[in-house]
Phi, psi and omega in degrees: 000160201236114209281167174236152182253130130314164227274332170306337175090003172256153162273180215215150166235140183255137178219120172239125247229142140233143175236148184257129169228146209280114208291359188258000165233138234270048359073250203304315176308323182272008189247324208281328174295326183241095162318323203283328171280356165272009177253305184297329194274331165312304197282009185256015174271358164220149149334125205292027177248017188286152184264164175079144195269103157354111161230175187178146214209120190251140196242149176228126174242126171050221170305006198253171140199164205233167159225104159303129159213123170279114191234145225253330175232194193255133194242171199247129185260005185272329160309348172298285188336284190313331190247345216225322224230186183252086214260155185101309184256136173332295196290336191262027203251140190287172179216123164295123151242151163304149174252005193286316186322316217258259221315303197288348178273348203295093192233132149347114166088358180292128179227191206198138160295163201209165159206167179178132200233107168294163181239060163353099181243152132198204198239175175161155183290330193240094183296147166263329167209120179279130173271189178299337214247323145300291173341305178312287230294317197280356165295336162292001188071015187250170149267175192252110191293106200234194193243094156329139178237354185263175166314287195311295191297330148253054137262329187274333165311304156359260207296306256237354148279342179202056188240120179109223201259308156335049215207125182007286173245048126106000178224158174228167169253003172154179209247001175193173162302343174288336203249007201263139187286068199185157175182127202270146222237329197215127132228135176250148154222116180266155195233130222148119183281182161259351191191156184290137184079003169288127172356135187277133172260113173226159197199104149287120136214186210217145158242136223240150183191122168188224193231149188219153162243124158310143188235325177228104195288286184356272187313298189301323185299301213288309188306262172005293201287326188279343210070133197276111164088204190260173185034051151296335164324316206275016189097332169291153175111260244320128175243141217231134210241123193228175168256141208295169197216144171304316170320340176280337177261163187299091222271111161319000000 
């Protein structure tokens, strides 16, 4: 593996992980229904004193699906495998990549096909249906954090992040809304405890895929290692990098 020098002058290994998982087993059903439990079993592939964030992203294609993950180090996968995975076969045996290489090209003006699955937000006093716990806040005078649920309003969250030079995360998708290369590809609202009998949990998101330019080498680097937006535990942030294709871009 090819060490990476961190920002810090030490070095670092990155690491980006697919595990293939077998979607008929109930194992895997119980990981797939519930983030928080794909979240607990992720975070068991390094130590909990470990530097750096875990992210992770589960891809689904027809019958396959996959689990991502970028671990800051090199991680162990075999309780994945075992409860989840094809443990034994070859073809289901998880893939590693180095990320320093990916890391060290990340140059001004560069640009990469994305793929990347959000948690859409923003805040306000007038909630259309308030839980308990909002309710506290907003009997307290605060806002409330809620989900976009429609397309537009998170394409338009998007966009509102990465359209010019100026942008969130060290990248952009084009210089106004007619020309951006980006089209959301998934959406889900998921439901879900953290324990049994515990409060119902919901998380609007959406996954966005097109072609993006650096705008900012730095910035764009931290975002990659940090993750992009909110509910990252829950599977959001990981943003995942190809080299761009005519099929990626967006058509006017």
């Amino acid at each position: 593996m090819i060490p990476l020098r961190s920002w810090d002058g030490e070095e670092e290994m990155v690491f980006l992980c697919s595990v293939p998982l077998n979607p008929l087993r109930r194992g895997t059903q119980s990981l797939l229904q519930n983030p928080h439990r794909m979240h607990a079993a992720v975070e068991g592939v390094l130590p909990p004193n470990r530097s750096g964030r875990l992210l992770w992203r589960v891809e689904r294609s027809g019958p396959n699906c996959e689990l991502l993950v970028m671990s800051p180090d090199l991680p162990t996968l075999d309780h994945i495998v075992e409860q989840a995975g094809w443990p034994g076969n070859d073809l289901g045996a998880p893939r590693l990549a180095d990320m320093a290489p990916v890391l060290g090209q990340i140059a001004l003006g560069r640009q990469y096909g994305f793929r990347v699955t959000l948690n859409p937000t923003s805040t306000t006093r007038t909630p259309d249906r308030a839980t308990g716990g909002q309710q506290r806040k907003l009997a307290a005078a605060k806002s409330v954090r809620v989900g976009h649920r429609t397309l537009a309003h998170q394409l338009d969250w998007f966009l509102g992040r990465t359209l010019g030079d100026d942008t969130t995360w060290g990248f952009s998708v084009g210089s106004s809304p007619a020309d951006a290369n980006v089209y959301i590809d998934r959406r889900e609202h998921l439901q879900f405890t953290k324990s049994r009998g515990g409060p119902l949990l919901s998380l609007d998101v959406a996954t966005f895929q097109g072609v993006l330019t650096v705008t900012d080498a730095e910035l764009f680097r931290g975002s990659l290692l940090q993750g992009l937006g909110r509910a990252k535990a829950y599977g959001c942030g990981l943003l995942t990098l190809a080299p761009p294709r005519m099929s990626d871009v967006v058509e006017g």
